[in-house]
N, C-alpha and C positions, 0 to 999 in steps of 0.2 A: 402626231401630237403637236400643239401649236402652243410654244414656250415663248413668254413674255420677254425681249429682250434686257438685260443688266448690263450695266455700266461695264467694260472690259477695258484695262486701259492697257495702252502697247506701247508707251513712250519709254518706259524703263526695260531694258534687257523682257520684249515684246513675245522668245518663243517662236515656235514654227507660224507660219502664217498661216490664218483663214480662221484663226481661233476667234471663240463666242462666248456671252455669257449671257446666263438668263434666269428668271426670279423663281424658287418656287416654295409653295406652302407644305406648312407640315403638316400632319393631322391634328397636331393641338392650337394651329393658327400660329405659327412662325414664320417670317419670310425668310429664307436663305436664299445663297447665290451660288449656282454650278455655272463652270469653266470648260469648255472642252477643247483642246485639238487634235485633229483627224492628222492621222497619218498614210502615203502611202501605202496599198494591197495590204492595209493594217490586218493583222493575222487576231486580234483583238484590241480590247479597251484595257488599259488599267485604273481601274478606281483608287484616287488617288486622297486619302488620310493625309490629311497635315498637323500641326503641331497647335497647341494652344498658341496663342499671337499670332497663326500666321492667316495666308491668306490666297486668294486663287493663283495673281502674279507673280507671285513668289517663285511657283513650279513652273515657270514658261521654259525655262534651261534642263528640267529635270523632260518635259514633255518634247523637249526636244532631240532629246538623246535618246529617250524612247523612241520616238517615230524612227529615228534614226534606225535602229534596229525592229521596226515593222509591227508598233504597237501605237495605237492614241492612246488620250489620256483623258479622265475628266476627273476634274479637283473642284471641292468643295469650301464655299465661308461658314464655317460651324454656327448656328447661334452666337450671340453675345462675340463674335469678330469679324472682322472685315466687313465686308456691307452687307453681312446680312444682320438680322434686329440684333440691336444690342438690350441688355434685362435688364441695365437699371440708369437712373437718372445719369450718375454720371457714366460717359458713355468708356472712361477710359481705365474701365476696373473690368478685366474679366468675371464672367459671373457663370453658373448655372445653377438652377432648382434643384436638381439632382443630375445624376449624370448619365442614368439611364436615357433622359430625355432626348440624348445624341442620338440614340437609335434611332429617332421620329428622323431626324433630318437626314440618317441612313437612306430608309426609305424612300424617302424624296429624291434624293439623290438616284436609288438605284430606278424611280418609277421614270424622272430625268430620261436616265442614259437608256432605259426601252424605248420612251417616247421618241427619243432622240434617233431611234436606229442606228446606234452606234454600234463597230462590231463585235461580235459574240466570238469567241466567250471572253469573259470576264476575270480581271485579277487584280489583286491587292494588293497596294504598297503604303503602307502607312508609317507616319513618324510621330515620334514620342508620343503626346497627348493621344495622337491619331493612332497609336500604335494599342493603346489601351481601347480605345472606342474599334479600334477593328478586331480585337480580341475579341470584346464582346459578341460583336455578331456574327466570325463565324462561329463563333461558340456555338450560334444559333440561328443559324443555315443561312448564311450570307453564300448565294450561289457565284463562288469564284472559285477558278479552275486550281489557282497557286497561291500563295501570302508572302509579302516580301515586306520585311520591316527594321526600320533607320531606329534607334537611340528609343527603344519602343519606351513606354512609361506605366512601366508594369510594376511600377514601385516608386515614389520619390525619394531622391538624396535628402534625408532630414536626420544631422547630427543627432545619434540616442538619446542625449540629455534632454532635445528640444522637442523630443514626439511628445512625453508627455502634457506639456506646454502646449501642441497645437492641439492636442483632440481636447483639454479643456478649452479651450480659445474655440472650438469648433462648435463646443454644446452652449456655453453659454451667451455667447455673446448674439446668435439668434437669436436670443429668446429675451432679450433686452434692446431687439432692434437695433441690433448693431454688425448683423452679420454680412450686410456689405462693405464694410471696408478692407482696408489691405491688412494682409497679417503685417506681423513685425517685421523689417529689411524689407521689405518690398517695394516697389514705387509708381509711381501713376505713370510715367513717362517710360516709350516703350525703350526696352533694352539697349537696343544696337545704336540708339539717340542718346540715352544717357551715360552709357559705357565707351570708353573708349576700344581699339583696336586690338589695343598692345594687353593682354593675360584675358580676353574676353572667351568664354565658355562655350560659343558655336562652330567657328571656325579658324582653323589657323591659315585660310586663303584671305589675305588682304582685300584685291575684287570685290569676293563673293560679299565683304562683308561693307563694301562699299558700296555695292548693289542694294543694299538689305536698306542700307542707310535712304541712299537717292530714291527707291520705289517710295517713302516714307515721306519723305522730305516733300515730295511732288504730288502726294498723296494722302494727308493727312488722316483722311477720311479712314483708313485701313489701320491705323493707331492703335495700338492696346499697350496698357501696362501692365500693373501686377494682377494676381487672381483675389479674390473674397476671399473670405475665412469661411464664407458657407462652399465656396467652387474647392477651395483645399477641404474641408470636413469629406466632399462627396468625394473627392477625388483618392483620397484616403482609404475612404469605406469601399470606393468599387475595385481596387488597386487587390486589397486586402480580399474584397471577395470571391476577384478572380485567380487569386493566388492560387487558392483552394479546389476550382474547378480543372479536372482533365484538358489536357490539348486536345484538339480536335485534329482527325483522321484527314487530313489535308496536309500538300508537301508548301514547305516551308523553307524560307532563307531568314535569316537576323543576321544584323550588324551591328557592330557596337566598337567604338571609337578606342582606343586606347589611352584617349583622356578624358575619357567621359567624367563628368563632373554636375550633371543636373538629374539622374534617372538613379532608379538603385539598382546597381551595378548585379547583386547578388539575385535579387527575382529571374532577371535574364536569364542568366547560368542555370539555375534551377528549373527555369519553364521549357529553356529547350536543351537542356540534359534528358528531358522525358517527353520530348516532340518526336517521336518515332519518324515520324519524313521532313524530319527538320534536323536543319543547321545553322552553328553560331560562328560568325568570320569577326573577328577580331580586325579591324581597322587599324593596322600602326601608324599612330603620330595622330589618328585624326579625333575632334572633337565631336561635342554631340550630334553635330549637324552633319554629319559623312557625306549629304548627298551636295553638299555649297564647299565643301574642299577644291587643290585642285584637280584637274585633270588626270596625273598622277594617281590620283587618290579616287576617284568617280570612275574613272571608265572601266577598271575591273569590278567595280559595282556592279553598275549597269549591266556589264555583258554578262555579270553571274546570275543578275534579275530577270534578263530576255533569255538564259538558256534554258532556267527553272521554267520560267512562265511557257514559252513557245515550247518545250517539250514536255508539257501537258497537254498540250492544246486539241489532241484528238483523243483525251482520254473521254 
């Protein structure tokens, strides 16, 4: 299968070498952007869910620890981030139609990494945002052997007082043409730019969070800020619908930070209280981002993600 090359850039914390990127269509005519690197006698691929704002080069340190342990990887630019289309004029408001529409770019993705002959079999590691959109499909037979998921977003942190506040913000202000803009506290400028270091909600590794800054800096282009009031409405409604649907018969890992502060803490607990081949690791000290901590904090990740994933691998 002959994949149009995409822009990959390697100047910032660049990943295992030989990495690629390349354009592809969804079925409703979106362009997105898959990432891959190979690793060596790679034992398989993990398909790699990232988080709302993020983007391919992000995972070059996550893909590299992987290979390390005898797995590639290919990551994904969701619609409306990083370079693949963004939905609306201004390009620095998260946005989607609804949120099923992430499935379309699922598939692209997973049609990607056949065309790609990358190795089989397949497995899942998704974070936050990415963690909700990879619920969804293996809900509904996403063929991966294992699921492994960071800070999923399987609920938003939205103080009680303020739910009711967004799902009216949610219904009307579509319907008065105004449901691209940011809800309230939000901002167009992306996080890690506008925030400083010191009580910031992703990580408490300095580096990582200097990394996050420098890819940005160098790269505008990969920029997001806050989400729409129509990306929170749908975000809300699929959160709430997946609440209610069974885990799926697949072995599972979750992690979840011990200061998490952007996911709602309590869906977690509850969804893999009742994940029959699933378990929830508690992160000490770390924020929502577990996998950009440091070292300390990552390599017992990792090595509980490659023993999950590689001992499925002949199931």
């Amino acid at each position: 299968m002959e994949l149009a090359q995409a822009p990959f850039f390697t100047d910032v914390q660049p990943g295992p070498e030989g990495g690629a990127a390349h354009w592809m269509d969804t079925s409703d005519g979106k362009r997105i952007r898959v990432g891959h690197w190979a690793a060596p006698n790679a034992k398989g691929t993990v398909l790699l869910f990232p988080g709302r704002t993020e983007y391919i080069e992000k995972y070059g340190l996550t893909a590299a620890e992987l290979g390390r342990r005898g797995l590639a990887t290919m990551a994904i630019d969701w619609r409306g981030q990083g370079l693949a289309d963004r939905l609306l004029n201004d390009v620095r408001v998260g946005h989607v139609d609804v949120f099923s529409d992430y499935q379309k770019d699922v598939a692209a993705m997973v049609r990607a990494a056949r065309g790609l002959g990358l190795p089989r079999p397949f497995y899942l590691l998704a974070h936050s945002m990415g963690g909700c959109i990879g619920l969804r499909a293996v809900m509904e037979g996403l063929n991966v052997q294992a699921a492994a998921f960071t800070g999923p977003m399987w609920g938003i942190r939205i103080a009680r007082h303020m739910l009711p506040a967004a799902h009216i913000l949610g219904r009307i202000m579509p319907l008065i043409g105004r449901g691209h803009l940011l809800p309230p506290g939000t901002k167009l400028d992306p996080y890690v730019l506008a925030d400083p270091f010191d009580g910031n909600m992703l990580t408490t590794h300095q580096p990582m969070f200097e990394m996050m800054r420098e890819q940005l800096l160098a790269h505008p282009d990969l920029s997001l800020g806050g989400p729409s009031i129509i990306w929170l409405r749908e975000a809300l409604a699929e959160t709430a619908h997946l609440a209610g649907r069974p885990s799926p018969n697949l072995p599972c890992l979750a992690f979840l930070g011990s200061n998490e502060r952007i996911v709602h803490i309590p869906r977690i607990h509850q969804r893999m209280a009742t994940w029959k081949q699933g378990r929830l690791e508690i992160v000490s000290g770390g924020e929502h981002e577990v996998l950009m901590e440091g070292p300390e904090i990552t390599t017992p990740i990792y090595d509980a993600i490659a023993t999950l994933f590689l001992g499925t691998a002949d199931r």
